[in-house]
C-alpha positions in Angstrom: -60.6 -52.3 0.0 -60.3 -56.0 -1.4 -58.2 -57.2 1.5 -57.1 -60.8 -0.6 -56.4 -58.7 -3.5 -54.1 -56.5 -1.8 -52.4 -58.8 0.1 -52.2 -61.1 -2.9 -50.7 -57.6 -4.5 -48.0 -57.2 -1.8 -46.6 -60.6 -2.3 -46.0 -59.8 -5.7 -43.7 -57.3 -4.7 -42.3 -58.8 -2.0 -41.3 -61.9 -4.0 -39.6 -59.7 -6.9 -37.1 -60.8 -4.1 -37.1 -64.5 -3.7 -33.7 -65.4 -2.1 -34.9 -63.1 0.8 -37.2 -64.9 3.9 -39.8 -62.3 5.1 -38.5 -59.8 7.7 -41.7 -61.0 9.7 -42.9 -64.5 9.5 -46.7 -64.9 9.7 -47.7 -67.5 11.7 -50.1 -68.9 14.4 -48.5 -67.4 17.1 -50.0 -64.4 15.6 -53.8 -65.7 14.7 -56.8 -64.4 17.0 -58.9 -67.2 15.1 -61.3 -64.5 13.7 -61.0 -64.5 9.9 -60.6 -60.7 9.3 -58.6 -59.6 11.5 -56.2 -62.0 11.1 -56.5 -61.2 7.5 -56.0 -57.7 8.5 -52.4 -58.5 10.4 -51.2 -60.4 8.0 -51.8 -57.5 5.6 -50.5 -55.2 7.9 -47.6 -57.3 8.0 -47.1 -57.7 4.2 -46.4 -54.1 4.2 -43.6 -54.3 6.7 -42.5 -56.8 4.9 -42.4 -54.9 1.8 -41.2 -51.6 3.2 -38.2 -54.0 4.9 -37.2 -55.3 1.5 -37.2 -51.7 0.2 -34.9 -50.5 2.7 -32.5 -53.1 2.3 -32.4 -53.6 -1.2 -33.3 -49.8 -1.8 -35.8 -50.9 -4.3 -38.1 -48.3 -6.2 -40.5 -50.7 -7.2 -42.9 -48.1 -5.5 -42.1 -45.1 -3.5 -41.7 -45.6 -0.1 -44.0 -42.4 1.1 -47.0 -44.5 -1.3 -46.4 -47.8 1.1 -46.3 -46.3 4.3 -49.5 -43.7 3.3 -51.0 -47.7 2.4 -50.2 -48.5 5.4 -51.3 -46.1 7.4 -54.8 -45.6 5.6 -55.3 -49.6 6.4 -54.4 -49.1 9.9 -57.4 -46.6 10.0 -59.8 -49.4 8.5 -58.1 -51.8 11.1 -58.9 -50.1 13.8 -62.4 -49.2 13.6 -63.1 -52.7 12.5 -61.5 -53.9 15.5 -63.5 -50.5 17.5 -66.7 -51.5 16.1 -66.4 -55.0 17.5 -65.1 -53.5 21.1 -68.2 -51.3 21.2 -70.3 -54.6 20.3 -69.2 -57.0 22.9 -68.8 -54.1 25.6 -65.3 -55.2 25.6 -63.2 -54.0 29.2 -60.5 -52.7 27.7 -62.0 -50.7 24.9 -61.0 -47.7 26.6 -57.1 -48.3 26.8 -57.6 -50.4 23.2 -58.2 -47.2 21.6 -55.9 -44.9 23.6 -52.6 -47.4 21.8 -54.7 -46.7 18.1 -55.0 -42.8 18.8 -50.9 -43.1 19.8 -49.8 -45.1 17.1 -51.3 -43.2 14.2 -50.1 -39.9 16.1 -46.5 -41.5 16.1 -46.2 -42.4 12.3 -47.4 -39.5 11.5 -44.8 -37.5 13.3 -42.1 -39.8 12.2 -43.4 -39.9 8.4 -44.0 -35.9 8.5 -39.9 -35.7 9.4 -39.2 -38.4 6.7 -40.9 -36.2 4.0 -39.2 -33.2 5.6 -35.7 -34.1 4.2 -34.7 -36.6 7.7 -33.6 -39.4 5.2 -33.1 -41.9 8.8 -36.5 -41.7 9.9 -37.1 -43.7 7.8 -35.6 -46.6 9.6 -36.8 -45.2 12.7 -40.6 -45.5 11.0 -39.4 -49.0 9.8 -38.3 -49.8 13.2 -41.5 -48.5 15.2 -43.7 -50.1 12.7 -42.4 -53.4 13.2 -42.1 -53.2 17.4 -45.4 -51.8 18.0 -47.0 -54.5 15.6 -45.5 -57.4 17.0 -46.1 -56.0 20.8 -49.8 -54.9 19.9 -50.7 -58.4 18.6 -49.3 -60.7 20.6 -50.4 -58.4 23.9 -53.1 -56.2 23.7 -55.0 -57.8 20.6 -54.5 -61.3 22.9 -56.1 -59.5 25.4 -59.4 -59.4 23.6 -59.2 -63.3 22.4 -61.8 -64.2 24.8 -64.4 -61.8 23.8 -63.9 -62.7 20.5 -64.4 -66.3 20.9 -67.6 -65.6 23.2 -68.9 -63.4 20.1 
């Protein structure tokens, strides 16, 4: 996957809305300093954006199951980039790292299964995890491995 491309994609949709700030602000607070995963997050967090702005403005610019199966297929790629680089640097936490990647796709999948089964507000309830477990992975247990990537 082009990562640029698609995130250059998303914000195409997401400014087909231009009077509306991003649900999620990307900013440093939010940076590891390691080019691709950053550009990873900030992918991730073009799709919240986007799925946000499709909930709101029930847009149908794209169908909401083909965003969150995006999604969910680059959270795969995510995490075994970010796997591969905890198995590199014997990272300490690798164990525990995984165990939140293993939950998370087991979650969405649950929540996206009941969506597609007719439960028109899990899809808020998707929206809504999405957005809390991405904020709270980054900024904690992605921090966590900051050092490790710096000593890389």
């Amino acid at each position: 996957m082009d990562i640029v491309a698609e995130t250059q994609r998303l914000q195409r949709l997401i400014d087909i809305y231009p009077e509306e700030k991003p649900f999620i602000e990307w900013g440093p607070k939010y940076s590891l300093e390691e080019e691709t995963i950053d550009s990873h997050h900030l992918l991730i967090v073009q799709y919240i954006n986007l799925l946000h702005l499709m909930i709101e403005k029930e847009s149908h610019e794209l169908s909401i199951g083909s965003v969150f199966n995006a999604l969910k297929e680059f959270a795969v790629i995510h995490f075994a980039y970010e796997e591969e680089f905890f198995d590199e640097v014997n990272y300490e936490h690798t164990a525990e790292h995984k165990i939140e990647h293993k939950l998370f796709t087991t979650q969405v999948d649950e929540l996206f299964k009941k969506y597609q089964a007719g439960d028109e507000k899990m899809i808020q309830k998707l929206y809504e995890y999405l957005q809390n477990w991405l904020l709270k992975h980054i900024l904690v247990h992605d921090k966590k491995y900051l050092g490790a990537l710096k000593n890389r």
